[in-house]
C-alpha positions in Angstrom: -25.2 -48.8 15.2 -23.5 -46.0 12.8 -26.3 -43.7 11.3 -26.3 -42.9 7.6 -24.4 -39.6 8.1 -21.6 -41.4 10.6 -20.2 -43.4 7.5 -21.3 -41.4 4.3 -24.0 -43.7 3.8 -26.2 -43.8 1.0 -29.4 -45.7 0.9 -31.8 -46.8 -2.0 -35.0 -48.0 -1.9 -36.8 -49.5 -4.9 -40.3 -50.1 -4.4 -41.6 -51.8 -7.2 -44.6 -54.3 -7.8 -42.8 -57.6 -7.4 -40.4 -56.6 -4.3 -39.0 -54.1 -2.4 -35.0 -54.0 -2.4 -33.3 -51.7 0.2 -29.2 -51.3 -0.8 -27.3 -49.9 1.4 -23.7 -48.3 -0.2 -20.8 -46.8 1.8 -19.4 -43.5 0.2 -15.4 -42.8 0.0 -13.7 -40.0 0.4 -12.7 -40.4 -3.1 -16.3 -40.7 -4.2 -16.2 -44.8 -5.2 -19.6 -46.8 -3.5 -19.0 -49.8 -1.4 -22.6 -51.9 -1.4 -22.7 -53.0 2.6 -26.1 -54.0 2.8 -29.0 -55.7 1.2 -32.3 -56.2 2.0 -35.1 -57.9 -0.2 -38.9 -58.4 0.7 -42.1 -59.2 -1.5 -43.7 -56.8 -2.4 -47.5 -56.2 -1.0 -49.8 -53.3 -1.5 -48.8 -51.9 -5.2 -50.5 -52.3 -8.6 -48.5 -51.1 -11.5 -45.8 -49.1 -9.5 -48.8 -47.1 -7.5 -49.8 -47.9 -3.8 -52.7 -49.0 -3.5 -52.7 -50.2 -0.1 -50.9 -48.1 2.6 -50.4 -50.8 5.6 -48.9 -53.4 3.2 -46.8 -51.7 0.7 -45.3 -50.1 4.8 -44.6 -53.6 6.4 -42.8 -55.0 3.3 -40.8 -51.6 3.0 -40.0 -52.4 7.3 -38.9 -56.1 6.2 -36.9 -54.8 3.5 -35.1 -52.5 5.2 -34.4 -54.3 8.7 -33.0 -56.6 6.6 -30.5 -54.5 5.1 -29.9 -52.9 8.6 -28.6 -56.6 9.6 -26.6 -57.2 7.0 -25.0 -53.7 6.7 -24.6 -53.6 11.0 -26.2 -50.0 10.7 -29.4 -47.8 11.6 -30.8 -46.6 8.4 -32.5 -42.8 8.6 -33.0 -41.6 4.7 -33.6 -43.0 1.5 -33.5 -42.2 -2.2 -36.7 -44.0 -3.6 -37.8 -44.8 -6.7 -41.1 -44.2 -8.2 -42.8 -45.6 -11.1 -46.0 -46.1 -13.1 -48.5 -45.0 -15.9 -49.3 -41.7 -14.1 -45.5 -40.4 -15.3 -45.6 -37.9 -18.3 -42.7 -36.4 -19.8 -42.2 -33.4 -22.6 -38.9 -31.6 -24.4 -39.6 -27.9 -23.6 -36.9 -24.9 -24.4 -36.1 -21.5 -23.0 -34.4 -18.3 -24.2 -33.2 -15.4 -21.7 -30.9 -12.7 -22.9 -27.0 -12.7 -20.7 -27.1 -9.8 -18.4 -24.6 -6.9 -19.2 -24.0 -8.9 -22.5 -20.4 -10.5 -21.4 -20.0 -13.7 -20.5 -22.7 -16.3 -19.0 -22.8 -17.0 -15.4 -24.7 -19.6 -13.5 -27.0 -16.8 -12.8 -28.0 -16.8 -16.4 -27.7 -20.7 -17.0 -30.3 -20.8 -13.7 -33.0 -18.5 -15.4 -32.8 -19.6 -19.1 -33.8 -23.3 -17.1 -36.5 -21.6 -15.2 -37.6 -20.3 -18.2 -38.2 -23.7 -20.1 -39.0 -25.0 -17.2 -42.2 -22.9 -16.7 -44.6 -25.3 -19.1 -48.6 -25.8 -17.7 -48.7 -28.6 -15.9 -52.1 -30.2 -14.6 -53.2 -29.7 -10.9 -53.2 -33.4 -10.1 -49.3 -33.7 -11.6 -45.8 -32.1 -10.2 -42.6 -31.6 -12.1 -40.4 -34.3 -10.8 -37.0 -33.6 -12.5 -35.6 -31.3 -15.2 -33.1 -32.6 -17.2 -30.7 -30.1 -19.2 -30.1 -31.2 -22.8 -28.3 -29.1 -24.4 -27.8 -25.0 -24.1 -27.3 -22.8 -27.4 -25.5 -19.3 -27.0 -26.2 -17.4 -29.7 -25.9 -19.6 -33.0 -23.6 -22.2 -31.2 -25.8 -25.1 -30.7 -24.5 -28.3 -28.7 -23.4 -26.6 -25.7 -22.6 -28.1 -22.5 -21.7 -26.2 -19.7 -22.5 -22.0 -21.0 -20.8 -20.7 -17.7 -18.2 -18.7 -18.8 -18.6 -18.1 -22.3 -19.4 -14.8 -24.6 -23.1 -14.4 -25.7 -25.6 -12.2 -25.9 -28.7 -14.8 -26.2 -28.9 -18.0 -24.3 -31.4 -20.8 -24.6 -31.9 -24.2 -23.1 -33.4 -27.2 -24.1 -34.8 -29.4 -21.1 -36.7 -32.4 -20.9 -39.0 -32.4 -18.2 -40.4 -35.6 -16.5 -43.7 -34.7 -14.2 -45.5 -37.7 -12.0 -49.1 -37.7 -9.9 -48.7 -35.5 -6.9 -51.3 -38.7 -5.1 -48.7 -41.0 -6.2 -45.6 -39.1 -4.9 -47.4 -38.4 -1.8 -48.5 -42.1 -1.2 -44.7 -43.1 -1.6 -43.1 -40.5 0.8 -45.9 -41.3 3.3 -45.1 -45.2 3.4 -41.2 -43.7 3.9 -42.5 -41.6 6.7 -44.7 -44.5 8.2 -40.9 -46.3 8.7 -39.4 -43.6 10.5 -37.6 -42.7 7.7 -36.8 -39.9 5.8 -37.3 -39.1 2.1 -33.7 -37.7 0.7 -35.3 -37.3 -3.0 -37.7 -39.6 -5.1 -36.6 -40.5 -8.8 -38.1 -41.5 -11.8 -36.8 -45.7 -11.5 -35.6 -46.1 -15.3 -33.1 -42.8 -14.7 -31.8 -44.7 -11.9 -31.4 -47.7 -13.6 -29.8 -46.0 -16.7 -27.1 -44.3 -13.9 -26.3 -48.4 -12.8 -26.3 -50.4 -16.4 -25.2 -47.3 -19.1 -21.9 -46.0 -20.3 -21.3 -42.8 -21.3 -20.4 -44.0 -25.5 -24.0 -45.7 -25.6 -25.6 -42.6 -24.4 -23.4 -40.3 -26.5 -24.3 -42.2 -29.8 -28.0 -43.0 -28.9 -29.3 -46.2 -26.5 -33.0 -47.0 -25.2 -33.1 -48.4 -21.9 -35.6 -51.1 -21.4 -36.5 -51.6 -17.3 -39.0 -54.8 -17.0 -40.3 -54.9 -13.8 -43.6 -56.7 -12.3 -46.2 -53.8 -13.4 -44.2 -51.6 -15.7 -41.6 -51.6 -18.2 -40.4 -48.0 -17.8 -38.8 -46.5 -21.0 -35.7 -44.2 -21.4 -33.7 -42.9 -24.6 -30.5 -40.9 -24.5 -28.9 -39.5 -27.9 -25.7 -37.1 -28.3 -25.7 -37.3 -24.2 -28.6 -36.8 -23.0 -32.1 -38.0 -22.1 -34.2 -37.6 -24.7 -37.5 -39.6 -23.8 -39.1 -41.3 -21.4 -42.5 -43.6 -21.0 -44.2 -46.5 -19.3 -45.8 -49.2 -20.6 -48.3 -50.6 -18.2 -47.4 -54.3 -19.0 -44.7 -56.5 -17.3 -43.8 -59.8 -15.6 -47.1 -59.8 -13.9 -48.8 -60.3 -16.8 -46.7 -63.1 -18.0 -47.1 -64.6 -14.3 -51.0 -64.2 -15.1 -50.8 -66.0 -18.7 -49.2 -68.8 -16.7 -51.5 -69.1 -13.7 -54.5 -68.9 -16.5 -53.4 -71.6 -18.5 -52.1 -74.0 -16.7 -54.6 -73.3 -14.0 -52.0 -73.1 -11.3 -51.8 -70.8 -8.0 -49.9 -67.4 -9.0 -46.7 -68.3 -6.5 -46.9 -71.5 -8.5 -46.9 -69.7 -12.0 -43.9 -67.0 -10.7 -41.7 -69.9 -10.0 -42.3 -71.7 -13.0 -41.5 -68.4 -15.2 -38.3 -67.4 -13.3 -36.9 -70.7 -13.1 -38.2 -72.5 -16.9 -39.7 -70.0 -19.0 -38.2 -69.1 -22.5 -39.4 -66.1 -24.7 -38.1 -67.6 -27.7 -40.6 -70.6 -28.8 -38.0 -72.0 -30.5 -35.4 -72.2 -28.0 -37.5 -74.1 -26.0 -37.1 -78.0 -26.4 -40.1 -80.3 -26.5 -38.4 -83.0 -24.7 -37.4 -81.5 -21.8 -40.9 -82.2 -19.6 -41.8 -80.0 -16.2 -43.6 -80.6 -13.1 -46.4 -78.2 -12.4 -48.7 -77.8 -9.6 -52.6 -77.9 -9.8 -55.1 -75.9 -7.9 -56.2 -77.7 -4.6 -55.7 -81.6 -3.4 -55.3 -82.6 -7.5 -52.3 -84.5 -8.0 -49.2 -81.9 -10.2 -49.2 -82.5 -13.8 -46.1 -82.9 -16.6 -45.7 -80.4 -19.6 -43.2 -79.4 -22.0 -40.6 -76.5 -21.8 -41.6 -75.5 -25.6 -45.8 -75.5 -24.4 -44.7 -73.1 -21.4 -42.8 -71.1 -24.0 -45.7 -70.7 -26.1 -47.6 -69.2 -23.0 -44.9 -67.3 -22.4 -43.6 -66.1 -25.7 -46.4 -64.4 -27.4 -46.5 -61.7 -24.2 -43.1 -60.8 -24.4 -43.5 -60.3 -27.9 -46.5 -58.1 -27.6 -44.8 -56.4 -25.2 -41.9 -55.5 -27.2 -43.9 -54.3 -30.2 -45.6 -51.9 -27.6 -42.1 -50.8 -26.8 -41.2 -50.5 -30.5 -44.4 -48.6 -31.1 -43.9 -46.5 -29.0 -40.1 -45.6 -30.0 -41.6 -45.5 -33.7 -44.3 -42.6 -32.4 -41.4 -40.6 -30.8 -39.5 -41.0 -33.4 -36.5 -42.6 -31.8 -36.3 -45.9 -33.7 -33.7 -44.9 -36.3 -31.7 -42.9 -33.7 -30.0 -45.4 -31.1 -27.6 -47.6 -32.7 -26.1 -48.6 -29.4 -29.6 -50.6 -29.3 -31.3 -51.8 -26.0 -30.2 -52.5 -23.2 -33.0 -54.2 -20.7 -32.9 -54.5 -17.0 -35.4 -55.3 -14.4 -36.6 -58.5 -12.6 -38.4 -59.8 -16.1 -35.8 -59.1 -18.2 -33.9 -62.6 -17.1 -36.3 -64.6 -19.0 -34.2 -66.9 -21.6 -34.5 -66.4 -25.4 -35.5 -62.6 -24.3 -32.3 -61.2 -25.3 -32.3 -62.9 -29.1 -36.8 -62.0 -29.2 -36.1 -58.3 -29.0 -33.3 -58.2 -31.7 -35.7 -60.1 -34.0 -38.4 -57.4 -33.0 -35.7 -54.6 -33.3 -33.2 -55.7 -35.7 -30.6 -53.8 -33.6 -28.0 -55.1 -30.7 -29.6 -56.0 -27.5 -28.2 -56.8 -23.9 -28.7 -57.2 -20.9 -27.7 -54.5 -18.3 -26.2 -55.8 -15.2 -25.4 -53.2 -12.4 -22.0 -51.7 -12.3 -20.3 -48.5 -10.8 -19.9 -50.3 -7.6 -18.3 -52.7 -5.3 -19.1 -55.2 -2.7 -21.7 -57.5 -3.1 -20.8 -57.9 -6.7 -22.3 -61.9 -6.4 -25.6 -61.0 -4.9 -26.4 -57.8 -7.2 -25.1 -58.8 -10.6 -28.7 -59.1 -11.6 -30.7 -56.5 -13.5 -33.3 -56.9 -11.0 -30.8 -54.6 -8.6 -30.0 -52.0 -11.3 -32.9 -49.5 -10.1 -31.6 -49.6 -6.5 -28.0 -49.6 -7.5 -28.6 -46.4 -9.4 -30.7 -45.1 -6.9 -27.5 -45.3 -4.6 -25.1 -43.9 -7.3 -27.9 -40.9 -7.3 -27.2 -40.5 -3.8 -23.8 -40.4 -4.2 -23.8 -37.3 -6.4 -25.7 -35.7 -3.8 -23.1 -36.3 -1.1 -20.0 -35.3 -3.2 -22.2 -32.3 -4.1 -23.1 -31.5 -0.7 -26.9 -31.2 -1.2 -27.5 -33.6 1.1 -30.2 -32.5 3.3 -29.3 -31.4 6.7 -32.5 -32.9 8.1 -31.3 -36.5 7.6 -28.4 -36.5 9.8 -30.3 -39.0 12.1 -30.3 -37.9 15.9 -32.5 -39.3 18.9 -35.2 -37.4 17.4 -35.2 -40.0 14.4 -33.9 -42.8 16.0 -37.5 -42.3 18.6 -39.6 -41.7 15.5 -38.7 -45.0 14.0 -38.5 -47.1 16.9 -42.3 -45.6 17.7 -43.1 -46.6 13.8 -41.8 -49.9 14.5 -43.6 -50.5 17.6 -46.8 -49.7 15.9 -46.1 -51.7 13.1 -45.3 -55.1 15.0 -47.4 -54.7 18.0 
């Protein structure tokens, strides 16, 4: 089988709370992404986006990516994985650094001026996980782009600055590592799915991201270009699942079903005539309800849930400043009636975010579940036409030993 770096291979791996997806995307030489493999498991062993149980959360990441080994007829060596969850903090910080010799600015001086707003106090138990430039200012010219090359005596850059839990990065590379695998970079999973579902006119005139997975919906905002805040809200699909299970006291794999396949966030979408079967809890026979009494279950979460959201782009003080709207992704955001909830809640334009940039596949990963690995992929893409690919993940019998020793010990 080809290794990743035989074919320019680029490989994402979203681990959320629901399921693990592993894509696998072939890179031309003129930069476009060909998706060649999927793989999709359940998830086991995460709460919330955090591991909380090392053996599981490593066999369904193995299932998940033999799978996509199969179907893509190669030996996968690195990932780009995603990482989520409460723990993520994120702050707009700013540095100033005067341009040495006072001529023109060189990446020299773009380099230190993003060290210097980069050097905020972070707590011991939390690492910086990306820097994002927003904008540079040289002089009194604010808005700036790209300084390098231009005349200024004083430049300053605005950054935002996303940091996670050092336990929970370390618990995610060390599932990688318990596959054989390698860890090419970990990213925050709602950048990721804003490189798979944006355009560049939403982000230039101001668009919040919405990512609804099982255990988090992860938060993003981008005005004039750039990202401008991120959070996560510790409620998603597996709460909705829960409200389910509770009150139709049904098994949980019972209660995920029903949602994905029946439920409607909008109570008055939902029609009282159309009757469902359900099933009961041990050897008692299933019962028959009403689309618009599941809605009811289902409807008053999602709404709570999108107040948090709007309360929380209310504190920021982001509300008033995306008129592109929101955009939601995720594998909870395909609930009907979801779409026509949040523009009641918002009373803005709302859509749902289906993974582009790409091709092959298209059938199987025009969902929004996809959009975090997708963009994971498209992340790995920029690192390859970049060239700061690591040179430690160009496979080798060293790697190919490592994981076929991980895989013994994981089956046997």
């Amino acid at each position: 089988m080809a290794r990743n770096s035989d074919r320019n291979l680029v490989v994402g791996l979203d681990i959320g709370t629901s399921k693990v997806a592993c894509i696998v995307g072939e890179v031309s030489d003129e930069g476009d992404v060909e998706i060649i493999g999927l793989g999709n498991h359940p998830s086991r062993g995460l709460k919330k986006g955090v591991v909380v149980n090392l053996e599981d959360a490593v066999k369904s990441i193995q299932r998940a990516v033999e799978e996509a080994e199969l179907m893509a007829g190669c030996s996968i060596q690195s990932v780009y994985a995603g990482i989520s969850g409460s723990h993520i903090n994120s702050m707009n910080s700013h540095g100033v650094v005067a341009v040495r010799d006072r001529k023109e600015v060189t990446q020299s001086d773009m380099d230190r001026v993003i060290d210097s707003a980069s050097a905020v106090a972070v707590p011991a138990d939390q690492r910086i996980l990306h820097i994002y430039p927003q904008e540079f200012v040289i002089d009194t010219h604010e808005g700036v782009r790209n300084p390098v090359g231009m005349a200024g005596i004083r430049l300053e850059a605005r950054v935002h600055i996303i940091t996670a839990a050092v336990s929970a990065a370390q618990n995610i590379a060390r599932c990688i590592e318990r596959c054989g695998l390698v860890e090419e970079d970990i990213i925050l999973e709602q950048m990721a799915s804003c490189e798979a579902v944006l355009n560049e006119d939403e982000k230039t005139l101001g668009v919040c991201l919405l990512d609804i997975g099982g255990g988090t919906t992860d938060i993003a905002v981008y005005t004039e270009g750039s990202i401008r805040h991120t959070a996560v809200i510790p409620i998603a699909g597996d709460l909705v699942t829960h409200d389910i299970a509770y009150a139709l006291r049904m098994p949980t794999q019972f209660a995920e079903q029903i949602k994905i396949r029946h439920a409607c966030a909008s109570v008055s979408q939902a029609s009282l005539e159309e009757m469902l079967e359900v099933a009961s809890i041990g050897d008692r026979p299933p019962r028959q309800i009403s689309r618009h009494a599941l809605a009811e279950i289902v409807g008053p979460r999602y709404e709570e849930l999108l107040g948090l959201v709007r309360n929380e782009l209310l504190r920021a003080g982001f509300l008033d400043l995306i008129p592109a709207g929101i955009v939601l992704c995720g594998g909870s955001s395909q609930v009907e009636g979801l779409v026509d909830l949040a523009e009641e809640i918002f009373h803005m334009p709302v859509r749902i975010g289906h993974p582009r940039y790409v091709t092959g596949l298209e059938e199987a990963l025009s969902s929004p579940a996809y959009a975090t690995g997708v963009g994971l992929v498209l992340h790995g893409r920029q690192r390859v036409i970049s060239g700061e690919r690591s040179t430690s993940t160009r496979g080798g019998f060293g790697a190919m030993l490592k994981k076929m020793k991980s895989w013994f010990n994981g089956n046997f």
